[in-house]
SERO-4910 file (N, C-alpha, C, O; in steps of 0.05 Angstrom, whole numbers):
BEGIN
 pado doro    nc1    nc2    nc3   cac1   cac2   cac3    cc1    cc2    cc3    oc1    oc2    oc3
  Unk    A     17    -24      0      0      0      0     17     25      0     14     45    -14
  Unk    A     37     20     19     55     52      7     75     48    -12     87     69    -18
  Unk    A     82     25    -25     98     31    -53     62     42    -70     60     63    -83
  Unk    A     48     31    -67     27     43    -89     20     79    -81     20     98    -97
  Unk    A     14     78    -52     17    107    -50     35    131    -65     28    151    -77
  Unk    A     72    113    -54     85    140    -60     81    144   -103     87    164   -116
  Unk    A     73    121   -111     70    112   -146     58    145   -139     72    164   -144
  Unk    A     37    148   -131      4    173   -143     15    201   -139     10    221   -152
  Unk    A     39    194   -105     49    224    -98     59    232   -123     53    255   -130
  Unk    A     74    217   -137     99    229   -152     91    234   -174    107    247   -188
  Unk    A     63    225   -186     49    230   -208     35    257   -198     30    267   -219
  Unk    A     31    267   -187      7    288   -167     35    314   -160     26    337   -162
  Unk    A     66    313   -152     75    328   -140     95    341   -169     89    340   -193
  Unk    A    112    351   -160    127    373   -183    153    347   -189    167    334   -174
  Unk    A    150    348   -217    159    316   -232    193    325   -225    209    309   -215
  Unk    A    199    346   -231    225    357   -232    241    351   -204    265    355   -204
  Unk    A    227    340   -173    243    343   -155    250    312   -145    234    294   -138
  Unk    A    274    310   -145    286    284   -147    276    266   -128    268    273   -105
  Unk    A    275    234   -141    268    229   -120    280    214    -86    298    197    -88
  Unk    A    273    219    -64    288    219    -45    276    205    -15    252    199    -11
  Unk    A    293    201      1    274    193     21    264    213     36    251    205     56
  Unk    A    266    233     32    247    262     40    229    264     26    208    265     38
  Unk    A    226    267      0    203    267    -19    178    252     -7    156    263     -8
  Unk    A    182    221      6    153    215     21    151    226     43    129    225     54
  Unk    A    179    242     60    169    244     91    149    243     99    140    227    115
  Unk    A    133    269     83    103    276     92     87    253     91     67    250    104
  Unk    A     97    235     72     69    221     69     66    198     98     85    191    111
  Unk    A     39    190    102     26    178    125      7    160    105    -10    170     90
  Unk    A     14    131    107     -7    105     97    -24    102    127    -15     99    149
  Unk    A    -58    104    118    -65     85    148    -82     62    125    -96     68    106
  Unk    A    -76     37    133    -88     17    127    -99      2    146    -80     -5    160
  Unk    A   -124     -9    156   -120    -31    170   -110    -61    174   -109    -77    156
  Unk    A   -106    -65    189    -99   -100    182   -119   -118    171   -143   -115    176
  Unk    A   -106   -142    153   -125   -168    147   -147   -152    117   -170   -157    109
  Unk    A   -129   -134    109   -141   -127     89   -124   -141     57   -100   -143     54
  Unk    A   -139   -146     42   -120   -153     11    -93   -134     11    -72   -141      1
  Unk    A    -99   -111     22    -70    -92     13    -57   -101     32    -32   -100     29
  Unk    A    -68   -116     65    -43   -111     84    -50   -149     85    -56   -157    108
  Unk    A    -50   -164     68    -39   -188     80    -27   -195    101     -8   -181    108
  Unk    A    -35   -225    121    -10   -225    127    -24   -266    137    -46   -277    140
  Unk    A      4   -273    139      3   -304    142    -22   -314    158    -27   -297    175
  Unk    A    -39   -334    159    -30   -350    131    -39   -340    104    -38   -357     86
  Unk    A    -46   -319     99    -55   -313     77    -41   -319     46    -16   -320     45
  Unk    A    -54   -322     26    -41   -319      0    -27   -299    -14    -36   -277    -19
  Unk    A    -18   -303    -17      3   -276    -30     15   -274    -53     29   -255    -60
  Unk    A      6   -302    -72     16   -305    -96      7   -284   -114    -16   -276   -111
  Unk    A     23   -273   -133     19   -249   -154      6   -229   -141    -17   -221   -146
  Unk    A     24   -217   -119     22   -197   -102     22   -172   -116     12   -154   -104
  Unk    A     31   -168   -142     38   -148   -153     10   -141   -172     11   -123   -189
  Unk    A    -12   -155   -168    -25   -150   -175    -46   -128   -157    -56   -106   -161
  Unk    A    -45   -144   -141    -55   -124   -103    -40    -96   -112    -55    -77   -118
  Unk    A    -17    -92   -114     -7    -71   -114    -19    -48   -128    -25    -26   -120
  Unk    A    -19    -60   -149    -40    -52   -180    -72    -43   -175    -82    -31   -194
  Unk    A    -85    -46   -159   -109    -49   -151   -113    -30   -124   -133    -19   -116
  Unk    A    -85    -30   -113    -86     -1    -88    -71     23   -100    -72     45    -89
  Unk    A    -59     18   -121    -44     47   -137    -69     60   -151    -71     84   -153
  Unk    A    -95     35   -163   -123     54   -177   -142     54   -160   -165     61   -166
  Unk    A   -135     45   -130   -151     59   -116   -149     97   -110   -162    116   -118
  Unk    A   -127     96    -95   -111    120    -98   -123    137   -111   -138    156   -106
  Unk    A   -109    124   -139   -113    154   -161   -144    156   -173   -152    178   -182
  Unk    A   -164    131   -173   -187    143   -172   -202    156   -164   -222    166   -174
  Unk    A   -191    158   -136   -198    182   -108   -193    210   -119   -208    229   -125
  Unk    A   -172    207   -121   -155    237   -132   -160    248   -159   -153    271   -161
  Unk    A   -172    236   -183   -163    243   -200   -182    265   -212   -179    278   -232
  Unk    A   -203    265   -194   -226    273   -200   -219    310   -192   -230    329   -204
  Unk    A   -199    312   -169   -192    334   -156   -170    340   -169   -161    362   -168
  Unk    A   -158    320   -185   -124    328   -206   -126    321   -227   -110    303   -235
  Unk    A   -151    334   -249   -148    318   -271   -124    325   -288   -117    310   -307
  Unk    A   -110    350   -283    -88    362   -298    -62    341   -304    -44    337   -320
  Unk    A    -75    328   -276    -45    311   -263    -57    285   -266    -38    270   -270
  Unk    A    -81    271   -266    -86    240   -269   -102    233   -286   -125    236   -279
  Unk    A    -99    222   -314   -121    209   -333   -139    199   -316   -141    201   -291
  Unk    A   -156    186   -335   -170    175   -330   -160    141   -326   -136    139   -326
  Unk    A   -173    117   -322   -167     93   -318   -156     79   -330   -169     80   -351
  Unk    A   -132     59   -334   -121     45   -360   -124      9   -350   -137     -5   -334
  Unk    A   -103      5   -371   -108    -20   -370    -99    -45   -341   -105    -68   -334
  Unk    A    -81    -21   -331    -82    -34   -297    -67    -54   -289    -48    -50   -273
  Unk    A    -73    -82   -299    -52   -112   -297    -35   -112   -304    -36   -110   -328
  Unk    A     -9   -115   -294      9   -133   -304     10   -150   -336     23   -152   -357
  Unk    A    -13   -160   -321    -16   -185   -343      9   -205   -349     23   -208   -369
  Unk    A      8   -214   -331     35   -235   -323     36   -256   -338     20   -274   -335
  Unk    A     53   -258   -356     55   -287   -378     80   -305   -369     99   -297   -355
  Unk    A     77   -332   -377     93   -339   -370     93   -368   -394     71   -373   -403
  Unk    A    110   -381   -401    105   -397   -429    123   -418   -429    145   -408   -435
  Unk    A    124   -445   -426    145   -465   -429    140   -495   -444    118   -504   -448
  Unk    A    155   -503   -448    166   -527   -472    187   -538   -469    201   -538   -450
  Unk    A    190   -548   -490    213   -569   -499    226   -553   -531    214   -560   -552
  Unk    A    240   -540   -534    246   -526   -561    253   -543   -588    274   -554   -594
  Unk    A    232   -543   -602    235   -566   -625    258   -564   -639    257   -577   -661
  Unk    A    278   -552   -635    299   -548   -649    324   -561   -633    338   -578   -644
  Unk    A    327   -556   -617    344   -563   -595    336   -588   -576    347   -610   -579
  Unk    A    325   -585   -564    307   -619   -556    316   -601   -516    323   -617   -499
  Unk    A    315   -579   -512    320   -564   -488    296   -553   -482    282   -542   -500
  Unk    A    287   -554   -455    263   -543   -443    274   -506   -441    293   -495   -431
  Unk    A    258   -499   -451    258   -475   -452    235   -457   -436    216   -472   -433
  Unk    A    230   -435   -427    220   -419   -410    219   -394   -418    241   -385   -425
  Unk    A    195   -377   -419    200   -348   -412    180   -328   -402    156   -333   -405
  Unk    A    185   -313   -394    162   -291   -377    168   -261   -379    191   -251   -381
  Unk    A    142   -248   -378    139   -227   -395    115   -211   -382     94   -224   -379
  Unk    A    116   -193   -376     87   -169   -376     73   -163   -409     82   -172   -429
  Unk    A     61   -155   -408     45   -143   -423     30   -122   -421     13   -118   -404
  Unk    A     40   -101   -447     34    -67   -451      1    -74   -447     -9    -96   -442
  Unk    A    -11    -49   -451    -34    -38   -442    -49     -8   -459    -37      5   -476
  Unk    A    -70     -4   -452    -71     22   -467    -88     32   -438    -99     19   -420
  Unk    A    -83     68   -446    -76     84   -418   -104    100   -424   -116    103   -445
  Unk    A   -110    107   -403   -131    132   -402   -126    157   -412   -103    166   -413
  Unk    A   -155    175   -421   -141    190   -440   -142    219   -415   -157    215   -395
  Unk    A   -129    242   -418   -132    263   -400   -146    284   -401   -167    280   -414
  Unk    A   -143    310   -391   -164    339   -391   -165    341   -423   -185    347   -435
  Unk    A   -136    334   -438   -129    346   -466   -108    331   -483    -90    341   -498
  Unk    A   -114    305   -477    -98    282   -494   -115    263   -489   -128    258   -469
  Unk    A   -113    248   -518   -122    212   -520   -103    198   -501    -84    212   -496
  Unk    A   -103    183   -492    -95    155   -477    -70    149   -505    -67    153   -529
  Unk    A    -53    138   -480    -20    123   -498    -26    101   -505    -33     87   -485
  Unk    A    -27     86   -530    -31     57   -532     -7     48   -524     14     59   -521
  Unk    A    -18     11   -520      6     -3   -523     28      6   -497     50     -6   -502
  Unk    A     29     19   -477     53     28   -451     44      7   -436     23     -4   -443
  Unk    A     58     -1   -415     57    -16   -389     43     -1   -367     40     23   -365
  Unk    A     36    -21   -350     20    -13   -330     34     13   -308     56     24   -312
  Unk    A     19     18   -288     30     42   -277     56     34   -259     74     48   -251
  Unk    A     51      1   -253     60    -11   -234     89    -33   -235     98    -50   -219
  Unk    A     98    -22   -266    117    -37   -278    128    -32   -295    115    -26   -315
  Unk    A    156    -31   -298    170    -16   -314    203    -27   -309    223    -15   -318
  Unk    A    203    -47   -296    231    -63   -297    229    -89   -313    250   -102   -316
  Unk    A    208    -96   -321    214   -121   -337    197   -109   -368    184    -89   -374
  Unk    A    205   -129   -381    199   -124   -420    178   -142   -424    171   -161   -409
  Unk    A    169   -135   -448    161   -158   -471    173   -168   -475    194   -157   -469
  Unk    A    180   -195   -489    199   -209   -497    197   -197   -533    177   -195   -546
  Unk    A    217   -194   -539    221   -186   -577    208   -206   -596    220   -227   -597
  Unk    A    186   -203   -610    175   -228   -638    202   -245   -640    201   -270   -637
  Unk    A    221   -235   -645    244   -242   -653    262   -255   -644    282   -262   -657
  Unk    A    259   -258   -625    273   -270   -596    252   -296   -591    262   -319   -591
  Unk    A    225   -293   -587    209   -314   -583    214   -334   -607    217   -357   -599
  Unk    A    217   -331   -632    206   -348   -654    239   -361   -658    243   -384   -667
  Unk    A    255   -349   -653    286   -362   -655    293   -376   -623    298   -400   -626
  Unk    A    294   -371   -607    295   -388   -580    274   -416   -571    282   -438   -565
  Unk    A    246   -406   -572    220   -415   -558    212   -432   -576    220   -435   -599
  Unk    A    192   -444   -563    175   -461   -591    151   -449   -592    129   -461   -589
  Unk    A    154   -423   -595    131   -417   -602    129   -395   -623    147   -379   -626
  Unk    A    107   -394   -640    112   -366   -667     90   -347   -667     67   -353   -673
  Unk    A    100   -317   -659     76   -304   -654     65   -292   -688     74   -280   -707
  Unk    A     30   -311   -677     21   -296   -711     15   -270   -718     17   -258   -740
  Unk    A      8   -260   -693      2   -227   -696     14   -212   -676     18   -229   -659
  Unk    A     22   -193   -669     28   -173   -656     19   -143   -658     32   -129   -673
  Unk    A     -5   -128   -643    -23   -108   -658    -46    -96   -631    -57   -104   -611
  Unk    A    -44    -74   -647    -65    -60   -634    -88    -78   -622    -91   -102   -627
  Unk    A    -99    -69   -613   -123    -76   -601   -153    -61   -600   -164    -52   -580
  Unk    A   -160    -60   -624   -178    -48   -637   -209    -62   -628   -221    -80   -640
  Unk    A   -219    -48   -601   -235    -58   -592   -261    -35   -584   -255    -12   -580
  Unk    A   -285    -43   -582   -302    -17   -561   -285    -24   -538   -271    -41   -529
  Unk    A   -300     13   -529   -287     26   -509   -269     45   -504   -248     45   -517
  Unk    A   -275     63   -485   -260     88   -476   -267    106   -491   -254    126   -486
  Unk    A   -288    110   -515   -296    130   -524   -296    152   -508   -302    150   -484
  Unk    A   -288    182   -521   -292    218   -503   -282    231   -522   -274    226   -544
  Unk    A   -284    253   -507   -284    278   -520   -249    278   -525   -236    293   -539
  Unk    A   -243    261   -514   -199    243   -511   -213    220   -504   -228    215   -485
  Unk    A   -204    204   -529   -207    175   -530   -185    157   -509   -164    167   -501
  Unk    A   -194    128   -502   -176    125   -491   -150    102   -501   -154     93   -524
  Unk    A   -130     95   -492   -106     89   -513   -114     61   -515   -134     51   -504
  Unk    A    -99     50   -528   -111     26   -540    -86      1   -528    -62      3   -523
  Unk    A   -106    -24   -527    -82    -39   -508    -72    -61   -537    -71    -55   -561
  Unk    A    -67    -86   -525    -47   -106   -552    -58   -130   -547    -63   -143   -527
  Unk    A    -61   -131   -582    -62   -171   -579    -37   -183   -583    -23   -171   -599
  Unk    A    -30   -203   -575    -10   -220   -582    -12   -248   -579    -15   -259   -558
  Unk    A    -12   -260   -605    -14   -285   -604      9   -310   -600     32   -308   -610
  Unk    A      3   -329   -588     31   -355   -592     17   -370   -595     -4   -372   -581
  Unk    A     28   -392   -623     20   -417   -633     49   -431   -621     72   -423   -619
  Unk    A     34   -457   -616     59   -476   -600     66   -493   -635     53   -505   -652
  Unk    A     93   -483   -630    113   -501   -653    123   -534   -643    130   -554   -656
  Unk    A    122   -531   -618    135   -555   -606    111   -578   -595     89   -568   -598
  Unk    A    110   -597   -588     92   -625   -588     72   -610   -568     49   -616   -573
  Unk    A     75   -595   -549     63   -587   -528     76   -563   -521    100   -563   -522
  Unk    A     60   -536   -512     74   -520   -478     53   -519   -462     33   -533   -460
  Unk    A     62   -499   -450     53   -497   -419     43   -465   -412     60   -451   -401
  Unk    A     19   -452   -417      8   -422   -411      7   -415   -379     -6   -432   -366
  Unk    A     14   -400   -368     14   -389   -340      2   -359   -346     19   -343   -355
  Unk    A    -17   -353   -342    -20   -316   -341    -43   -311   -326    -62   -327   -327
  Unk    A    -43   -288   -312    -60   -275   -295    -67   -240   -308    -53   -221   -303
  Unk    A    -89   -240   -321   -104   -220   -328   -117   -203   -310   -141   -202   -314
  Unk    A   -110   -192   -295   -130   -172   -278   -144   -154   -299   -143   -157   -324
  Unk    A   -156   -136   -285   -178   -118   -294   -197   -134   -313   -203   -121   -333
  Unk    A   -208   -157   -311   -221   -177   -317   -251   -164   -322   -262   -159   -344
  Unk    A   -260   -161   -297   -284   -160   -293   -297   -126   -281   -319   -115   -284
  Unk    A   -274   -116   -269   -283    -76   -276   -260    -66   -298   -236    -71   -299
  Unk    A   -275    -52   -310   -264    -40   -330   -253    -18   -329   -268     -1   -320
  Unk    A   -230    -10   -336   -213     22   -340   -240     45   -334   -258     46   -350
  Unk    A   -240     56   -320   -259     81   -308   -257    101   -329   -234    109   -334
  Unk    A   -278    113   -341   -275    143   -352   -284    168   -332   -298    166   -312
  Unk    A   -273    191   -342   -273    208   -327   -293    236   -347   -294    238   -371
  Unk    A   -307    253   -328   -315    269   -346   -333    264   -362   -338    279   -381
  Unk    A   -351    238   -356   -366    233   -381   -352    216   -399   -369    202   -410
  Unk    A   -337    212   -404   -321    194   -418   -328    163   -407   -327    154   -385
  Unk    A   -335    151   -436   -340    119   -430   -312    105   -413   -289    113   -411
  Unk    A   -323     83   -403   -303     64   -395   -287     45   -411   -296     32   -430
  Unk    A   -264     44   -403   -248     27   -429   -256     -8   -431   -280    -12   -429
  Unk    A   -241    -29   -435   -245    -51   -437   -229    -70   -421   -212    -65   -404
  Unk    A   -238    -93   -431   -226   -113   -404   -192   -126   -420   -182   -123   -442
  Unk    A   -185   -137   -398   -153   -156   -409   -164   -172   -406   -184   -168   -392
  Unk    A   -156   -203   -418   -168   -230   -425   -155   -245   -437   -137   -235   -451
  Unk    A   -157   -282   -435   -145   -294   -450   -167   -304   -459   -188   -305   -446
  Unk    A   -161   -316   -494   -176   -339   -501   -161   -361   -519   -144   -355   -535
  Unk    A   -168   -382   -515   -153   -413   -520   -160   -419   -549   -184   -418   -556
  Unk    A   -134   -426   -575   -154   -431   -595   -140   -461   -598   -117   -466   -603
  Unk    A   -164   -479   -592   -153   -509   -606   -163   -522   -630   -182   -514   -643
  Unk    A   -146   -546   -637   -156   -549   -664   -186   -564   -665   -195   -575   -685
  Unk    A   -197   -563   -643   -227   -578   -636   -235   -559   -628   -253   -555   -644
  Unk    A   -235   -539   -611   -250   -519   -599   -239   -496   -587   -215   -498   -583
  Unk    A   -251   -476   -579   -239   -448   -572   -257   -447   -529   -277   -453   -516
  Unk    A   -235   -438   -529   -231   -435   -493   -234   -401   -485   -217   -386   -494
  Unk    A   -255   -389   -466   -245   -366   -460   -277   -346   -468   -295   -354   -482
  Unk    A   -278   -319   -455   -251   -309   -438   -244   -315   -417   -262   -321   -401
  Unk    A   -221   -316   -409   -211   -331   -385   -197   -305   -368   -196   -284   -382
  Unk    A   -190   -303   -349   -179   -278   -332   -147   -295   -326   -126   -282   -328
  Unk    A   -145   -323   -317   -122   -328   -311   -121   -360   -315   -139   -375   -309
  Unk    A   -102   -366   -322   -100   -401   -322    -66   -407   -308    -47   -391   -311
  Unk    A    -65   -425   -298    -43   -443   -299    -36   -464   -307    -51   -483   -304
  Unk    A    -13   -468   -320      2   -494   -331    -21   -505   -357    -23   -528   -366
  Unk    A    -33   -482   -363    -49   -494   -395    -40   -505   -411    -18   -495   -416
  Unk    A    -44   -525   -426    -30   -542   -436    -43   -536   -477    -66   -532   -483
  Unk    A    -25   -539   -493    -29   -529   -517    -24   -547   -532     -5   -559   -521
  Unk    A    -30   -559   -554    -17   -582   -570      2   -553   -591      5   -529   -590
  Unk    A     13   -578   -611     24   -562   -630      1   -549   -641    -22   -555   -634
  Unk    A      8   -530   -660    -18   -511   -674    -31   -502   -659    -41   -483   -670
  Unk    A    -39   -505   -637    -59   -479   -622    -36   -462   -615    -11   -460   -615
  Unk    A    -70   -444   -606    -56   -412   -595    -64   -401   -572    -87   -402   -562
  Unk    A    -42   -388   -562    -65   -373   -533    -66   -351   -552    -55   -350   -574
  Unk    A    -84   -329   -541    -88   -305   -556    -89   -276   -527   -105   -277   -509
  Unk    A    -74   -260   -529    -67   -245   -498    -92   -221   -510    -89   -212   -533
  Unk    A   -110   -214   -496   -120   -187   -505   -111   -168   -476   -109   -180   -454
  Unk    A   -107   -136   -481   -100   -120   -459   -117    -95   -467   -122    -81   -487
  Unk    A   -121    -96   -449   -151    -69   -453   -140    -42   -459   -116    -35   -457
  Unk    A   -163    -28   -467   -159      6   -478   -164     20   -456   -160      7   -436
  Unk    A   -169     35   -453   -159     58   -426   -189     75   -420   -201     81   -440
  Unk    A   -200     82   -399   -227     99   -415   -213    120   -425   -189    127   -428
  Unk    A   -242    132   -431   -233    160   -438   -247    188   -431   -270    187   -424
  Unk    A   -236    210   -432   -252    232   -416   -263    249   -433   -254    250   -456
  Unk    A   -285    266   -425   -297    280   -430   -328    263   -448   -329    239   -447
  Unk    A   -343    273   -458   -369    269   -471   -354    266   -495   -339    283   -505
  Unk    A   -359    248   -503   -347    232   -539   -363    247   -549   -349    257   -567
  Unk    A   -390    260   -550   -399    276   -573   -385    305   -576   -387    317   -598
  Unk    A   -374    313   -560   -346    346   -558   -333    330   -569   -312    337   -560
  Unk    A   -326    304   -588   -298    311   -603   -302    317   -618   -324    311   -628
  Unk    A   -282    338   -637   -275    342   -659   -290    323   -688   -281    301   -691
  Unk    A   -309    331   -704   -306    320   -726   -282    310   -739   -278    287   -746
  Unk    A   -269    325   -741   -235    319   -750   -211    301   -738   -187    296   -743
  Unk    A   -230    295   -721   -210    277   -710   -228    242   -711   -220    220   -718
  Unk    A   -249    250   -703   -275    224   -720   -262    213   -736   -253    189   -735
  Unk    A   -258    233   -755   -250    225   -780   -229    213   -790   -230    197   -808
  Unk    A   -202    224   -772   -176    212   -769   -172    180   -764   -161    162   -777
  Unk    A   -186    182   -737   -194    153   -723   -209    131   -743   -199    109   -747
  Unk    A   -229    139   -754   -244    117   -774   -225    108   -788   -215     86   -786
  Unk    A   -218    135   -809   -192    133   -832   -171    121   -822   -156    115   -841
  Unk    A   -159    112   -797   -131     94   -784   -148     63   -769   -136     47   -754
  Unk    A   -179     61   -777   -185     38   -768   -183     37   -741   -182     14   -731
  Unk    A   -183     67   -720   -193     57   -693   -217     58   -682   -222     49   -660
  Unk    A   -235     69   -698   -264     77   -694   -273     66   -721   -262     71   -742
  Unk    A   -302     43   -717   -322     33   -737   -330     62   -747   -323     84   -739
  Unk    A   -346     55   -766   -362     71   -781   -389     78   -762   -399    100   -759
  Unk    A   -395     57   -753   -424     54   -722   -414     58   -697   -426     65   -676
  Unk    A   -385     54   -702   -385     67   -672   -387    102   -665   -395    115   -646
  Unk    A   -375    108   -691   -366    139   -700   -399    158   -701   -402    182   -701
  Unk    A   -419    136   -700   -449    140   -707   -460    135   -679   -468    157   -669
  Unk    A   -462    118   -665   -471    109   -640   -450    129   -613   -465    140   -596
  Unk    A   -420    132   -608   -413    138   -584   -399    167   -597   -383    176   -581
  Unk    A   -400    180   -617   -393    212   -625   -413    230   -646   -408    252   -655
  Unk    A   -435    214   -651   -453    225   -661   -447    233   -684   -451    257   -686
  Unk    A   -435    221   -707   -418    241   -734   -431    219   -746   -433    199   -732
  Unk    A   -443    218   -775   -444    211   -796   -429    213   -822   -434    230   -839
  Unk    A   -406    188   -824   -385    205   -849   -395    183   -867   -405    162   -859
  Unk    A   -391    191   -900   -397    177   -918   -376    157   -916   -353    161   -909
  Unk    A   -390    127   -927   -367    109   -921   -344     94   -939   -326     77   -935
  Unk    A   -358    115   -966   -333    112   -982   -306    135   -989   -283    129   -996
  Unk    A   -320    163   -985   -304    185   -979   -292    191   -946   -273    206   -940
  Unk    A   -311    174   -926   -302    193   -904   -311    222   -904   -300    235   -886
  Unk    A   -323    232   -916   -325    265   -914   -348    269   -895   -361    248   -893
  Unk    A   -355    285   -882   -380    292   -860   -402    287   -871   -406    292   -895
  Unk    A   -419    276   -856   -450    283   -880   -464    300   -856   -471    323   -862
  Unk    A   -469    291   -830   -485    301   -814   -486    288   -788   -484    264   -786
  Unk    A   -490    306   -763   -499    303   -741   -520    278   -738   -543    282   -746
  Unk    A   -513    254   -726   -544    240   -714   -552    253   -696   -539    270   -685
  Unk    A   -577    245   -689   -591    250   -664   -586    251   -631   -601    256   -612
  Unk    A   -555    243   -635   -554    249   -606   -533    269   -599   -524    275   -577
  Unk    A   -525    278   -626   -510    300   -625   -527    330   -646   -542    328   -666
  Unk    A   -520    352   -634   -535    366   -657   -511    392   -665   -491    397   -653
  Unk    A   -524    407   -695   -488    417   -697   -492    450   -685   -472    465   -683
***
């Protein structure tokens, strides 16, 4: 609870002043005991870092409403802890690897949401490189990509999170991952819709598994895939204040449908020019 605290001070205080062990003096955590944030034996404690994650957006959902200058709106939140192992069909060596997964961010008073960044709560470990997975691992990622989903619609959209797929090259692996923000979704602020969820889903050559929030030791033949989705961020303000021109940008780069651009910003663009035609009904000009 106070590594998530001092996370919000230092987002909230003057970025420029180093940081120090005076910088928290002031600060005071009261938590009670036997709470999820204050564990304590026998309790569970596995993927603690997810708890962490979950008292850093408590925090700043408190605050953000009083600092919107200083706190977006809600992002994608999890970790999203992967973890992936085998036998490397090339080598005949068990191989292993683990990895977070980027996110897309909430958008602010006067910016869209960052696609694709890591959570608020992590920033010492990587993605593993396409390139690194498909030459080491037995596994070959088919896509790597935006995450072009509803959600986080505003007046500042919110950022967009990532799919990434692995098909097992080798006789069998092994999926480990824990998806938080499952089941509440990235918060908008301002009127701004709420973003979307992180998720896994299973594709086998008999049937498809999911959405799932977390599995252990899943087991894959060759040719399937897990498929990682990581949510979009909300977004702030009333989606019908955006910009026509920017509607338009969004459709034209494939991040906004043509119905969605009609249903959550009220714009009607022709759908072979893109050019404006008119205000629907829930917007007027």
């Amino acid at each position: 609870m106070n590594s998530a605290a001092r996370v919000i001070l230092k987002a909230c205080d003057d970025t420029s002043i180093p940081v120090t062990d005076g910088t928290f003096k002031p600060l005071k955590v009261i938590c009670p005991d036997g709470t999820i944030f204050t564990a304590q034996r026998p309790s569970a404690i596995s993927c603690y870092w997810e708890t962490l994650s979950y008292a850093t957006d408590l925090i700043w959902r408190a605050l953000a409403p009083v600092l919107p200058n200083r706190l977006p709106a809600g992002h994608s939140l999890s970790i999203c802890g992967t973890c992936v192992s085998g036998i490397n069909p090339d080598t005949g060596e068990l191989f292993i690897f683990s990895e977070p997964q980027a996110g897309g961010w909430g958008a602010g008073v006067d910016k869209d949401g960052e696609s694709g960044l890591m959570c608020s709560d992590d920033g010492e470990t990587y993605v593993v490189p396409v390139e690194v997975c498909e030459q080491r691992y037995g596994v070959m990622v088919d896509q790597y990509a935006l995450n072009i989903t509803e959600g986080g619609a505003g007046k500042y959209r919110g950022g967009f999170g990532l799919i990434r797929d692995y098909r097992a090259t080798s006789e069998s692996i092994y999926y480990t991952g824990l998806f938080g923000r499952f089941n509440i979704f990235p918060w908008g602020m301002n009127g701004g819709h709420e973003g979307s969820r992180n998720y896994l889903m299973f594709y086998h050559n008999d049937r498809q598994v999911g959405p799932l929030s977390h599995v252990a030791q899943y087991e894959l033949k060759k040719g399937e895939v897990v498929r990682l989705h990581s949510g979009t961020g909300g977004g702030y303000g009333n989606p019908i204040e955006r910009p026509v021109e920017k509607v338009q940008i969004d459709v034209k780069n494939g991040y906004v449908s043509l119905e969605q651009a009609v249903r959550d910003y009220g714009v009607i663009l022709d759908p072979i020019t893109l050019a404006f035609v008119k205000f629907s009904g829930v917007r007027k000009s």
